[in-house]
C-alpha positions in Angstrom: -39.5 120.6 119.3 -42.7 121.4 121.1 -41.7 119.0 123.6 -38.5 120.2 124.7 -40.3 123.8 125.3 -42.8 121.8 127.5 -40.1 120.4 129.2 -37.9 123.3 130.0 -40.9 125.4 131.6 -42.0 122.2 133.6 -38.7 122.0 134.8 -39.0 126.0 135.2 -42.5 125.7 136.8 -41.2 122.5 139.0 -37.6 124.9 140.2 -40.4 127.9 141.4 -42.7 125.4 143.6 -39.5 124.4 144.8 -38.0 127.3 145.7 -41.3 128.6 147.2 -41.5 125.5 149.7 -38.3 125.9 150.8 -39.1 129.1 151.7 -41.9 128.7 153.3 -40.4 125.8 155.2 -37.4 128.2 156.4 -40.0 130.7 157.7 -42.0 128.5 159.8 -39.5 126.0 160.7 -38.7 127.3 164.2 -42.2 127.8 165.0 -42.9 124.3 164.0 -40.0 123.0 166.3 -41.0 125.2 170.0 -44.6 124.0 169.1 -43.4 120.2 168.4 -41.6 120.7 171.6 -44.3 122.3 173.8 -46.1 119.2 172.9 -44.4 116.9 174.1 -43.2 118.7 176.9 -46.6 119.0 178.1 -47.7 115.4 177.0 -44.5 113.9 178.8 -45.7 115.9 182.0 -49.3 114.3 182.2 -47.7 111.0 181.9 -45.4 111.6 184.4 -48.2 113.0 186.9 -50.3 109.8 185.7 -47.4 107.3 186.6 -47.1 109.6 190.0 -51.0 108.6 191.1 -51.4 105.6 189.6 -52.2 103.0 192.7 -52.7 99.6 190.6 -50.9 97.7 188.4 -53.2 98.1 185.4 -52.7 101.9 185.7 -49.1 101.8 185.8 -48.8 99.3 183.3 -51.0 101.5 180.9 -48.6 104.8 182.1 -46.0 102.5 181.0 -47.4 102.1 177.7 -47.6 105.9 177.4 -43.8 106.1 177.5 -43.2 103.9 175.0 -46.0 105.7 172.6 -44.6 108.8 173.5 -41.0 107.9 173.3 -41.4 106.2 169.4 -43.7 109.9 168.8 -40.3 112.0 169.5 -38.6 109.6 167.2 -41.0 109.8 164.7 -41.3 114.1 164.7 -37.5 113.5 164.7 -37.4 111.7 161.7 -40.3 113.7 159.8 -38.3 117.0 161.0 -35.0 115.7 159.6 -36.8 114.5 156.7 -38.3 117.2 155.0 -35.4 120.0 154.4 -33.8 116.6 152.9 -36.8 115.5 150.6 -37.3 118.9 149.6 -33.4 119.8 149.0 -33.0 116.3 147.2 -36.2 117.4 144.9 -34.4 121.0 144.1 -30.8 119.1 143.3 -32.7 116.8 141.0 -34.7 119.6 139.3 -31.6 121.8 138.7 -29.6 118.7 137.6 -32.2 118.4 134.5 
């Protein structure tokens, strides 16, 4: 019997941190975003100025490697960013299913 009350206020302890990351998640989400954005904004500029002066073939090859570094580092914010809400709502469907 003492189990099942363990059980019930983990669950109950597990539903709060839950609850309280989602909400901290909604309240800095956007920031998150225009700062991911700025980033990358400002990162894809200094590429673009590097592949604008580059003069030898070793410098444009390494500007070239920038793209690609940058272009799989959108796709992996994008994934992380699409990621979370989905890990997090998935962990509050399984804690209220139990």
């Amino acid at each position: 019997m003492n189990f099942t009350l363990l059980a019930s206020s983990l669950d109950d302890s597990l539903a709060e941190i839950v609850g309280k990351l989602q909400s901290l998640i909604d309240s800095f989400w956007i920031y998150i975003v225009i700062a991911l954005a700025a980033v990358v904004v400002v990162w894809g500029a200094y590429i673009g100025i590097k592949i604008a002066i580059a003069h030898r073939n070793e410098e444009k090859i390494n500007a070239r490697d920038m793209i690609k570094n940058l272009i799989i580092g959108i796709i992996i914010i994008f994934v992380v960013a699409m990621g979370a809400p989905l890990l997090i709502n998935g962990l509050s469907a399984w804690v209220n299913a139990t």
